[in-house]
PAKEMAR-344341 format. One record per residue (C-alpha): residue in one letter; x, y, z. Coordinates in pm, whole numbers, padded with zeros to 5 digits, always signed. Example, Ala and Ser with C-alpha at 12.3 -4.5 7.8 and 13.67 -1.06 7.14 Angstrom:
<atoms>
a+01230-00450+00780 s+01367-00106+00714 
</atoms>
This chain:
<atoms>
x+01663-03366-04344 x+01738-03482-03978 x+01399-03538-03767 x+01320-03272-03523 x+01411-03329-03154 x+01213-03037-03038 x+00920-02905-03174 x+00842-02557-03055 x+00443-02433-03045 x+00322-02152-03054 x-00003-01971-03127 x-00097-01590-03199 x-00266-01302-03284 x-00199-00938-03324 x+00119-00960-03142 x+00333-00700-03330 x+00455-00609-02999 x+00659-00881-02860 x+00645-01152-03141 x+00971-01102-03288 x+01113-01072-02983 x+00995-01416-02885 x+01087-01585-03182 x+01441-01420-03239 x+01507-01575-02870 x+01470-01927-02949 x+01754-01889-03201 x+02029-02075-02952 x+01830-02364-02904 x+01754-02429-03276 x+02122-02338-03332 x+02200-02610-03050 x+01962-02911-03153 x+01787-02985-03454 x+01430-02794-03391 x+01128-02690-03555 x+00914-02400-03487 x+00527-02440-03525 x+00318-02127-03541 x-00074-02091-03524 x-00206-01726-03648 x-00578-01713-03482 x-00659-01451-03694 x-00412-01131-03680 x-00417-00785-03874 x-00146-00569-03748 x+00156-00743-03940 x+00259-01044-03693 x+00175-01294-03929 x+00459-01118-04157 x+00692-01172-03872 x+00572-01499-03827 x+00668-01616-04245 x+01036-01490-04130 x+01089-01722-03904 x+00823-02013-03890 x+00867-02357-04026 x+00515-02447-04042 x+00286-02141-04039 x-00104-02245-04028 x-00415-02022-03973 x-00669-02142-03709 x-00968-01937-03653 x-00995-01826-03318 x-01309-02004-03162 x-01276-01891-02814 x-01059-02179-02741 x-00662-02196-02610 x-00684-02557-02568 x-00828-02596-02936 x-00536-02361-03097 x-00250-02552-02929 x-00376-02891-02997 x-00393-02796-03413 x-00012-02678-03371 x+00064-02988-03196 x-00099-03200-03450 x+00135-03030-03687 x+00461-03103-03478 x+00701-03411-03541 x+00972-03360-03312 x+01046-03612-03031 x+00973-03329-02786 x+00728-03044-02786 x+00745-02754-02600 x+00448-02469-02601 x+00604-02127-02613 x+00351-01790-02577 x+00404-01504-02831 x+00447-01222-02501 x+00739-01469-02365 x+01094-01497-02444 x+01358-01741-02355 x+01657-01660-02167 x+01967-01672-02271 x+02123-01956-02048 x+01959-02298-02276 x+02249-02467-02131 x+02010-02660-01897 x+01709-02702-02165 x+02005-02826-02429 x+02183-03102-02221 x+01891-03269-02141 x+01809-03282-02491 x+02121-03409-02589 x+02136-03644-02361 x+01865-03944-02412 x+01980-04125-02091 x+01838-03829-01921 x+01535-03793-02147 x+01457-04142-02158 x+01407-04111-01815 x+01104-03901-01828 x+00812-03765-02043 x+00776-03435-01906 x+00942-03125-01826 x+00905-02780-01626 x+01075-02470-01660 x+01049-02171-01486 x+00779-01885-01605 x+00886-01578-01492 x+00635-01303-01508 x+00729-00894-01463 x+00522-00690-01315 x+00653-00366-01431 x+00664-00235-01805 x+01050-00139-01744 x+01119-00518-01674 x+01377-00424-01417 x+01172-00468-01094 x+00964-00715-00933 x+00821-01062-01088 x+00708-01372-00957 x+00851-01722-01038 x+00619-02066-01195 x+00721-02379-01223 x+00519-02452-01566 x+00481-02782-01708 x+00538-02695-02094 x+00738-02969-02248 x+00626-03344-02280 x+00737-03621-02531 x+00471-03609-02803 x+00486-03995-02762 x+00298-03981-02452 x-00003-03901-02631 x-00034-03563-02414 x-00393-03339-02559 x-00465-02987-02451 x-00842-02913-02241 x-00961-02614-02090 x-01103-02301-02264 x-00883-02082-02039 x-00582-02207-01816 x-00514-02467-02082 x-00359-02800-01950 x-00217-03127-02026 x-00487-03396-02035 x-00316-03674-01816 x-00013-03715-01585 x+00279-03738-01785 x+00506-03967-01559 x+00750-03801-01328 x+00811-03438-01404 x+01180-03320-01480 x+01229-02999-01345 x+01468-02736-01559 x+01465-02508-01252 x+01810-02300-01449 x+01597-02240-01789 x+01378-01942-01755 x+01111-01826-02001 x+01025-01435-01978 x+00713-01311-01979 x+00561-00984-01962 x+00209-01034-02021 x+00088-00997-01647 x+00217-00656-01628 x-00022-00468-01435 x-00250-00720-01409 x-00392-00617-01116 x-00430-00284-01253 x-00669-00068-01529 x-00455-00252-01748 x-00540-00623-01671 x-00913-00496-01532 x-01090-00644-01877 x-00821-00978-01856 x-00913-01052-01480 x-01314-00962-01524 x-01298-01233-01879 x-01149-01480-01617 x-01347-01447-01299 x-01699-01468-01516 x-01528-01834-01615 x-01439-01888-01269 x-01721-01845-01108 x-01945-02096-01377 x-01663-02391-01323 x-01695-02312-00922 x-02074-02343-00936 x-01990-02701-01046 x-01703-02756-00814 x-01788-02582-00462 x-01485-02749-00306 x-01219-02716-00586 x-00932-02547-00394 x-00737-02533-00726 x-01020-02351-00861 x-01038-02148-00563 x-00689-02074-00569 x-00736-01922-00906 x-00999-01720-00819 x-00827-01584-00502 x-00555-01477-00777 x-00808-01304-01010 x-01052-01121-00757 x-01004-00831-00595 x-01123-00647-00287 x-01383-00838-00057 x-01459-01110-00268 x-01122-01193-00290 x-01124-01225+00110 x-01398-01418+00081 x-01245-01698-00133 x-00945-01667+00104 x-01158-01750+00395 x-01358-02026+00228 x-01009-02185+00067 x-00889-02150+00473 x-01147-02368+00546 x-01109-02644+00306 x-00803-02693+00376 x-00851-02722+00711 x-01103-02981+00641 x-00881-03148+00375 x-01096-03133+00105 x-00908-03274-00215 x-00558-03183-00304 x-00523-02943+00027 x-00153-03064+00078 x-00063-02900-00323 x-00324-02601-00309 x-00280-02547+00085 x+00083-02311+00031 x+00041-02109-00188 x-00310-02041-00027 x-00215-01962+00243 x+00084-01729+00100 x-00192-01529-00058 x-00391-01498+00248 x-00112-01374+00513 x+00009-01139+00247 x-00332-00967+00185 x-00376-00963+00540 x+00000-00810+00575 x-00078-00538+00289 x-00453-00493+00409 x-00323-00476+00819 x-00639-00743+00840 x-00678-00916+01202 x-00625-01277+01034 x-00251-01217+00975 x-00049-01418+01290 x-00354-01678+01300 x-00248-01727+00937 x+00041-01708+00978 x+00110-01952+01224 x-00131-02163+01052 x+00073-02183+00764 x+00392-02223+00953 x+00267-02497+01137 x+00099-02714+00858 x+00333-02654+00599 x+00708-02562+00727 x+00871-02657+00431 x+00702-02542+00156 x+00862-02239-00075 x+00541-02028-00045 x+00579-02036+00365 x+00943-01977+00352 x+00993-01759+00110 x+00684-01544+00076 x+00515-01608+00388 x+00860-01491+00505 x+00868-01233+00356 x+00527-01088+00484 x+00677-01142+00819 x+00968-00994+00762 x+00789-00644+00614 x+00528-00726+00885 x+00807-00679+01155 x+01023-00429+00966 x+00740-00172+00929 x+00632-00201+01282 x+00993-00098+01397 x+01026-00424+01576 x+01382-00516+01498 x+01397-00781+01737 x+01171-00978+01571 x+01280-00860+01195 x+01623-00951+01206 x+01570-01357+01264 x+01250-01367+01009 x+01460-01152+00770 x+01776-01368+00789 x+01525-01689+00748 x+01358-01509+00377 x+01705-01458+00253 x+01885-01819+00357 x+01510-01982+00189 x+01573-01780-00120 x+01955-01842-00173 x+01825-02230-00150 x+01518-02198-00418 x+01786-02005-00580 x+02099-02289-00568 x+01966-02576-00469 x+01599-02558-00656 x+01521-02731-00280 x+01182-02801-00356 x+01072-02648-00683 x+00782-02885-00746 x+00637-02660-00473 x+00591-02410-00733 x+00382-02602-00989 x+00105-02529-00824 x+00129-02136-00818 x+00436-01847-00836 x+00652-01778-00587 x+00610-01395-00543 x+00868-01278-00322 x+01212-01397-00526 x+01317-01108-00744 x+01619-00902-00715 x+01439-00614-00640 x+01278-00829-00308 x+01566-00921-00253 x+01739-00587-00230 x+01462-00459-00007 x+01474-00674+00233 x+01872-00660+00292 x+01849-00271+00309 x+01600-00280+00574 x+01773-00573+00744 x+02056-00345+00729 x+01835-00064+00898 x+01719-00340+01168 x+02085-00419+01229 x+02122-00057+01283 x+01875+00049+01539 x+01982-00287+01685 x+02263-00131+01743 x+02499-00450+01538 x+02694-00186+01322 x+02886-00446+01224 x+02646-00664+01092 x+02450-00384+00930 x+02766-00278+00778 x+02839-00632+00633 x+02501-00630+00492 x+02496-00326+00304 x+02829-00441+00131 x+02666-00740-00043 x+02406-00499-00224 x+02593-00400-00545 x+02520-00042-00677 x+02535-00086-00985 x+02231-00282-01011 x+02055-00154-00716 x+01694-00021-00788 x+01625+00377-00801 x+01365+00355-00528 x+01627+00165-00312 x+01927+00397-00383 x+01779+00666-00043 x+01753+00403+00188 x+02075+00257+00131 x+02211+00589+00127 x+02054+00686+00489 x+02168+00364+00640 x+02530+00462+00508 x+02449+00793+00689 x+02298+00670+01029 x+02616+00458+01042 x+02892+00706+00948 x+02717+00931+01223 x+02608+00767+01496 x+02802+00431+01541 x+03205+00485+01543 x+03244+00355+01151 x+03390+00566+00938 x+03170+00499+00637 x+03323+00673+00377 x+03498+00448+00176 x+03139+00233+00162 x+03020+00591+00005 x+03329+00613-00254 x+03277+00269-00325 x+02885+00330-00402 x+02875+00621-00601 x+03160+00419-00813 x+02924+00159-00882 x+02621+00384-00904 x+02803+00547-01216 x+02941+00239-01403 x+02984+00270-01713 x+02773-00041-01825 x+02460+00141-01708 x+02255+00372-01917 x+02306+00768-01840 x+01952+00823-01766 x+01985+00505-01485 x+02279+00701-01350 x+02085+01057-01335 x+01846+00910-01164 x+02041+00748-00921 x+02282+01038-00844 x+01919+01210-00808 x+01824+00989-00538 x+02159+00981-00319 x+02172+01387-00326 x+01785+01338-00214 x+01924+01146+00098 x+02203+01319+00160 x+02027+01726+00120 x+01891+01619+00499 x+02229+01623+00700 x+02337+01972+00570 x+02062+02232+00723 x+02173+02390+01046 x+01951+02302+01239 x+02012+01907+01175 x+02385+01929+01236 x+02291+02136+01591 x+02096+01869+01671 x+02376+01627+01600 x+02643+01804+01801 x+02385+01772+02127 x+02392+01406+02094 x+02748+01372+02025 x+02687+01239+01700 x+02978+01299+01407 x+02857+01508+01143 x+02655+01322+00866 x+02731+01508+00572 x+03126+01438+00630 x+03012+01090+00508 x+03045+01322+00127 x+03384+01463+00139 x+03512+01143-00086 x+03270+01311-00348 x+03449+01684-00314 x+03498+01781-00670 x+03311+01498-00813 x+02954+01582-00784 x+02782+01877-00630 x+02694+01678-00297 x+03112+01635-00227 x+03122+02012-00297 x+02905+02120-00050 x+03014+01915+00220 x+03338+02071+00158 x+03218+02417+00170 x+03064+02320+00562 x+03403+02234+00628 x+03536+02606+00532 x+03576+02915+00670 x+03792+03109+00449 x+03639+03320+00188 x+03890+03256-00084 x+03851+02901-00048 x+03522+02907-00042 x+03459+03100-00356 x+03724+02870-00550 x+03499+02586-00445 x+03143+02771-00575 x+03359+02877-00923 x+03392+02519-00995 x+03009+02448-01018 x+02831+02378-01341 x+02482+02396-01173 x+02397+02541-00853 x+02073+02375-00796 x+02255+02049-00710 x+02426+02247-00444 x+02207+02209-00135 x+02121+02536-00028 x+02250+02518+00369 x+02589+02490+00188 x+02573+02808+00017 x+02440+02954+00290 x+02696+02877+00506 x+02952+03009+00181 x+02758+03354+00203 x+02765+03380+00571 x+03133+03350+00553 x+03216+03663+00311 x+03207+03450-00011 x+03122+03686-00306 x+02792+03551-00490 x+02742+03546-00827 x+03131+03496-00918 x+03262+03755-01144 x+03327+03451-01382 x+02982+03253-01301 x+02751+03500-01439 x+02375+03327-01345 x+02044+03423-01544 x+01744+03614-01375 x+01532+03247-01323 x+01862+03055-01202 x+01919+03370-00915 x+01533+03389-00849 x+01540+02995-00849 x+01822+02979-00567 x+01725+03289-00368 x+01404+03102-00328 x+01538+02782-00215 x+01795+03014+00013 x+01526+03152+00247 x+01344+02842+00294 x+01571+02913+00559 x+01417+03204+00712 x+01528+03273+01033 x+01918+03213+00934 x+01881+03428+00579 x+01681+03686+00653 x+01938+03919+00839 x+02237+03847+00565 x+01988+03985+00275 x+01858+04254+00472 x+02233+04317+00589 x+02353+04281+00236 x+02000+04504+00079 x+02209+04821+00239 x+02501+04787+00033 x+02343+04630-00291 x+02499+04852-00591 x+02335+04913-00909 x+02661+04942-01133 x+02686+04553-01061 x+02433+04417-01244 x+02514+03992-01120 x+02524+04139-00769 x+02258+04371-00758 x+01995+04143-00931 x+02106+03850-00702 x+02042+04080-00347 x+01718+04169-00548 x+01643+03788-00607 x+01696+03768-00201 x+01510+04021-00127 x+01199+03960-00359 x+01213+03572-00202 x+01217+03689+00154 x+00891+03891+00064 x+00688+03599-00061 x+00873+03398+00259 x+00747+03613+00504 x+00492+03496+00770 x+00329+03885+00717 x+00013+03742+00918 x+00195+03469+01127 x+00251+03559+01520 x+00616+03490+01399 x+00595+03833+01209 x+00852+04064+01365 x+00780+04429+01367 x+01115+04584+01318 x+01223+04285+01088 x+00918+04313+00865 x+00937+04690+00834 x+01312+04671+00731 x+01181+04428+00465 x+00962+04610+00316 x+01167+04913+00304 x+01474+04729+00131 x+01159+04587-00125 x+01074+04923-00201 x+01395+05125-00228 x+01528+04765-00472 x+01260+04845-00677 x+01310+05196-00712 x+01661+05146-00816 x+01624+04831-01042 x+01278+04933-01244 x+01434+05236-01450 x+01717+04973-01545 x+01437+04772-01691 x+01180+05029-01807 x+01204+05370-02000 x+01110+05629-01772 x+00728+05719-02043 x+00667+05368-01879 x+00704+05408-01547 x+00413+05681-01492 x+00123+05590-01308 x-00115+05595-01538 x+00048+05301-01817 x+00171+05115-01544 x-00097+04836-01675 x+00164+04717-01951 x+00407+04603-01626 x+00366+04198-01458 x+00164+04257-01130 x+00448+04204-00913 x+00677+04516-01108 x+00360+04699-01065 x+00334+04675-00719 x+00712+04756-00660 x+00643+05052-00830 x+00387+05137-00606 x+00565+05000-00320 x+00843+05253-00383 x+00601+05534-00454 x+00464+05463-00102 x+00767+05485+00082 x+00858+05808-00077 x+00572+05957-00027 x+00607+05872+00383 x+00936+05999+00381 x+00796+06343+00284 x+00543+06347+00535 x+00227+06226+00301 x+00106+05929+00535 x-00249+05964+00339 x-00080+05960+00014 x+00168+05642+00155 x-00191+05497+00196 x-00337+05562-00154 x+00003+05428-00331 x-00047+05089-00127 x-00440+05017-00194 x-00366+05094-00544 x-00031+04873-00559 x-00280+04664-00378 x-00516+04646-00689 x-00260+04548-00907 x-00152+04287-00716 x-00389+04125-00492 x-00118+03835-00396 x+00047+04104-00165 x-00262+04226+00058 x-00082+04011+00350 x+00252+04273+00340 x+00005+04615+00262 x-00179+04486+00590 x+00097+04477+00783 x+00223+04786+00657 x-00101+04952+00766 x-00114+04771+01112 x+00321+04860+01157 x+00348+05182+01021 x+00332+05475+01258 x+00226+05755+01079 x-00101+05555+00959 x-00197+05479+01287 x-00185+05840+01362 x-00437+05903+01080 x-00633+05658+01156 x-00697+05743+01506 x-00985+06021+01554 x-00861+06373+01738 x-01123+06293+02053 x-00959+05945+02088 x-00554+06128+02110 x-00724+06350+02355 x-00887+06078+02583 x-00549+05912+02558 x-00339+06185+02681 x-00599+06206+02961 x-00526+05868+03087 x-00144+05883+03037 x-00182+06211+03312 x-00385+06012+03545 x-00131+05682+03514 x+00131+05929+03551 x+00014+06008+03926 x+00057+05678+04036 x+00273+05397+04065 x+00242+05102+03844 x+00153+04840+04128 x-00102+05091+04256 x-00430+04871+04307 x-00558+05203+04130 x-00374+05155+03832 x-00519+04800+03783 x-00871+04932+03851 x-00851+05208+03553 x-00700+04963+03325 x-01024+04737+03349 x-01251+05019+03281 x-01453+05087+02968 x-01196+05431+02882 x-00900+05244+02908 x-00971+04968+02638 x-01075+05248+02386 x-00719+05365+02421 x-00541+05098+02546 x-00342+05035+02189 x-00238+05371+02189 x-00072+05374+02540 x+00084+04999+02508 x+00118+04974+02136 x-00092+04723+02105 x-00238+04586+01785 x-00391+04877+01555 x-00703+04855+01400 x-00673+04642+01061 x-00628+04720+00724 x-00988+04728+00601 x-01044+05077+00882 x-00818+05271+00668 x-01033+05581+00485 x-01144+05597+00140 
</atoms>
């Protein structure tokens, strides 16, 4: 059998998650070089160590004695391969070994060095498609070198393994840090900070220790190790030039997220002492950047975000300086970072007014792997642009929503993103936004959709604002599958022209009607008169129509400000009136007429109740009973108490109540003023004198129509 040339370690215990996963991704290299794989179970009960026999070489049992350092060391003292390389059970390789294999292929490489570093890259997010952070870890040495294991916690190599070979293209994946700094990593950063704190007892002026408590407290004792670390290195305690960076990256960027008053004296601290470090440029620069970007000051954004994204593509091409990162993890160098900051440097580009520039940078964002959270911003920049600065952005859009619905992705990725553009886009179709763009000369934003007409419900609609014929119009609204992702200034602007709504051949249920009426008079002001307008002619015999005015009508009730000084008395009254005779009509379509008596009223919902009542009410005006108008309301009242702001305004609006409500003496003291007014003209200084006396403000809302007395003065 042909001696090992890598052994791979690894230790576990109850891993059931993720072992198999690890294990199954080391498959290329052993397939690429003759390998061995070395596994330690510590003690596991939830069927890892099954998984383990699968696929193990050398499976051992170690009992777990509160030591990492002790576990490796018995794998590695099982190992016989030229190199070793220690593996964790929650990490998986990538699938690019190309790097890792050539150098162990190639012995005048290896012989050149002992040791070797790969990249740790560790997610922050369960989903594994956002942000994560990037190590540099030292986890592969040539067993010659005699290399042991110390440290409880934080294991690490005993000795300085000559010059360290850096595999900056060979990633290993690791989840275990996912909300680390969350409930979920609460017990894992408490078990670390009680060790901390013992081996800084000992070591006041570690900064590597300090380091790693900065990155495992929280709150203000995590600002105090920042400011204590801050001073070290200004005093250059030992190893300040290797801990200093990513120190200082820490501090500006808790002073950044925190808005603390350290930030530019940070800042400029770290600029200044360490220029060329990865943790300045990169995530330092990238604190300024948000820094900058958040304060609206574009001036200063666009350089410092140009600077982040020219340091990244280095780290990214050039691995310029990835021994920086052996020290700590580079935060700021994910995709999804990366995407951020060009859509906002897009944004700066904007309001700088360099269209062309922000233009250019939203075209090297790809949408088929652009994040959900990013997909509205993008979107709105593709707006602003298409609107305000000449460009004619609309082949950008058709371009994006291509990508945004590749095939490759997953068809709950693409709901959501569709979800997120029409969540943009919704904005530029109310009236009153495109108003507003036609007084500053600005093109219409939702024309940047029209690409999208008959692909998605967003095209649809912008077509619809750009027609006026009814025909047309309806031929467009036939052709939806779901009205809800038609924004509803579109289909307002399709009613307001004559369109017929529901289509005889798009029959909509009760909750889909009562779903878009409601959305539908959002828009008050604009709605209001169309359903009132369209309550006269509502006919019963059409049962899609007549339910749908109904669904208007019933949403303009619950809509109405009936307290609000926006209240309209004429309005409000036709309202209610085209409520009540709606319900009359469309309750003995729903209920057999033994129901619809008074007295078993009780089996009805509340709000069917109180249309009945309603209805009752206005009937009973209309015959001249104003006292029994006010019994049907207090009792539709009772059954409903959601409505007492429209039965108040009824009381307060309707004539014939304020006529019973106002005593015989008081009509008589009025009519006795209105003579005496009558004598004189109205800029008599007598006039103004009677108005201030005591008579004239008993009576005063009689003569002017002002506000009648409220509700709660009507008689039992």
């Amino acid at each position: 059998m042909q001696k090992p040339v890598l052994s791979i370690g690894i230790i576990f215990k109850n891993e059931i998650r993720c072992l198999e996963r690890c294990v199954k991704s080391l498959q290329p290299v052993r397939d690429a070089v003759p390998c061995e794989l070395v596994m330690a179970d510590t003690g596991s009960d939830d069927g890892s160590r099954e998984i383990a026999e699968r696929y193990a070489d050398i499976l051992i049992d170690f009992p777990w004695i509160n030591d990492f350092s002790a576990a490796r060391n018995a794998v590695l003292d099982r190992c016989s391969g030229t190199w070793h390389l220690a593996v964790d059970a929650d990490e998986w390789l990538d699938e690019d070994v190309s790097q890792l294999t050539d150098f162990l292929r190639s012995p005048e490489i290896g012989q050149k060095y002992s040791s070797c570093a790969l990249i740790i890259r560790n997610y922050t997010s369960a989903d594994l498609k956002g942000d994560y952070s990037d190590f540099l870890g030292a986890r592969m040495f040539r067993r010659s070198a005699g290399v042991r294991y110390e440290g409880a916690i934080h294991e690490h190599w005993n000795r300085e393994v000559g010059t360290l070979y850096g595999l900056g293209k060979t990633v290993l994946h690791h989840d275990g840090y996912v909300d680390f700094n969350g409930e979920r990593g609460k017990a894992k950063r408490e078990r670390n900070m009680e060790l901390l704190r013992k081996r800084l007892e000992d070591s006041p002026k570690n900064l590597m220790l300090l380091l790693q408590c900065i990155e495992s407290a929280a709150g203000e004792e995590q600002e105090r190790f920042i400011r204590r670390a801050i001073a070290g290195i200004q005093e250059k305690w030992d190893t300040w030039e290797q801990a200093g960076p990513p120190i200082y990256r820490h501090a500006v960027n808790i002073a950044q997220a925190r808005s603390m008053p350290e930030f530019d004296e940070w800042r400029e601290q770290a600029q200044t002492l360490f220029p060329d470090s990865l943790f300045i440029r990169v995530d330092v620069g990238y604190a300024v950047f948000m820094r900058h970007a958040e304060k609206k000051e574009y001036a200063q954004a666009i350089p410092a975000g140009e600077n982040y994204l020219e340091a990244l593509s280095g780290y990214r091409t050039t691995y310029d300086r990835i021994a920086d990162i052996a020290y700590s993890s580079l935060m700021f160098v994910s995709a999804f970072r990366e995407e951020q900051v060009r859509i906002l440097l897009a944004d700066a580009y904007f309001f700088d007014k360099q269209f062309e520039k922000s233009k250019e940078m939203l075209a090297t964002i790809d949408g088929g792997g652009i994040s959900v959270s990013n997909v509205k911003n993008y979107t709105g920049i593709l707006m602003n642009l298409h609107g305000q600065s000449g460009l004619d952005m609309r082949d950008a859009l058709s371009e994006f929503w291509t990508q945004l619905n590749a095939e490759q992705l997953e068809e709950k990725d693409r709901t959501a993103r569709r979800n997120e553009l029409y969540a943009a886009a919704v904005r530029a179709f109310p009236r009153a936004y495109r108003e507003a763009e036609d007084e500053k000369g600005f093109r219409h934003g939702y024309t940047l959709f029209l690409p999208l007409k008959g692909q998605c419900g967003i095209g649809d609609a912008a077509e619809l604002l750009e027609t006026s014929e009814a025909g047309r119009l309806e031929a467009i609204l036939s052709r939806q599958e779901d009205f809800a992702l038609l924004p509803a200034a579109a289909i307002a602007h399709a009613l307001e022209y004559g369109a017929r709504f529901p289509l005889p051949d798009k029959p909509l249920s009760i909750e889909a009607m009562d779903s878009l009426a409601a959305r539908l008079l959002q828009d008050r002001e604009r709605l209001l008169p169309l359903t009132l307008h369209t309550a006269q002619s509502a006919d019963p015999e059409d049962w899609q129509g007549f339910c749908w005015v109904r669904g208007l009508v019933m949403a303009a009730v619950h809509a109405y400000p009936w307290r609000s000084e926006e209240q309209d008395e004429e309005q409000g009254m036709a309202l209610a009136r085209a409520f009540a005779k709606l319900e009359e009509a469309f309750l003995p379509m729903c209920y057999s007429a033994g129901v619809l008596v008074e007295e078993r009223l009780f089996v009805l919902p509340p709000m069917h109740r109180f249309g009945w009542y309603c209805a009752q009410a206005f009937g009973a005006l209309e015959r001249g009973g104003a006292a029994e108008y006010v019994r049907l309301l207090r009792a539709g009242l009772d059954t409903c108490k959601d409505m007492k702001p429209m039965v108040e305004f009824l009381a307060d609006h309707t004539a014939e109540v304020q006529r019973l409500l106002t005593p015989p003496e008081l009509k008589a003291l009025a009519d006795q003023v209105r003579v005496i007014l009558a004598r004189f003209s109205p800029d008599d200084p007598a006039v103004a004198a009677l108005k201030q006396s005591e008579a004239y403000q008993k009576v005063a809302h009689l003569i002017e129509g002002a506000a009648a007395p409220v509700w709660g003065g009507l008689p039992q």
